[in-house]
C-alpha angles and dihedrals in degrees: 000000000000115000120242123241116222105201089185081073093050129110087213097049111105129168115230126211097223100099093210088066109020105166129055156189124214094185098060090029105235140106118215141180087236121056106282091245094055082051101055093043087055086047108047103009087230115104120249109300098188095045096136119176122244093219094046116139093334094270088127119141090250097056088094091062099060090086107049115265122203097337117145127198 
């Protein structure tokens, strides 16, 4: 069984703001009207290869605001 791609748990997985393609990938490159997983399946056959998870080993963006920052009393 083949196993389903979630793009809203990708890293790459961004929502655009041009209706006629609302959801994208910034991996592949591409905005489409379908998830971009289902897009690349229809396209190449082959699931997602550059799904990679947003919680992944804790390198997010974000990491650096947990403690604290800048931030003054």
């Amino acid at each position: 069984m083949a196993v389903r791609i979630n793009c809203r748990d990708c890293k790459f997985y961004y929502i655009t703001f041009d209706a006629g393609a609302p959801y994208g990938c910034r991996a592949y490159g591409f905005k489409s009207k379908q998830m971009p997983s289902v897009a690349v399946r229809q396209s190449s056959g082959n699931n997602c290869q550059l799904f990679s998870s947003k919680s992944g080993n804790g390198t997010s963006g974000s990491a650096g605001n947990k403690k604290g920052g800048n931030f003054y009393a």
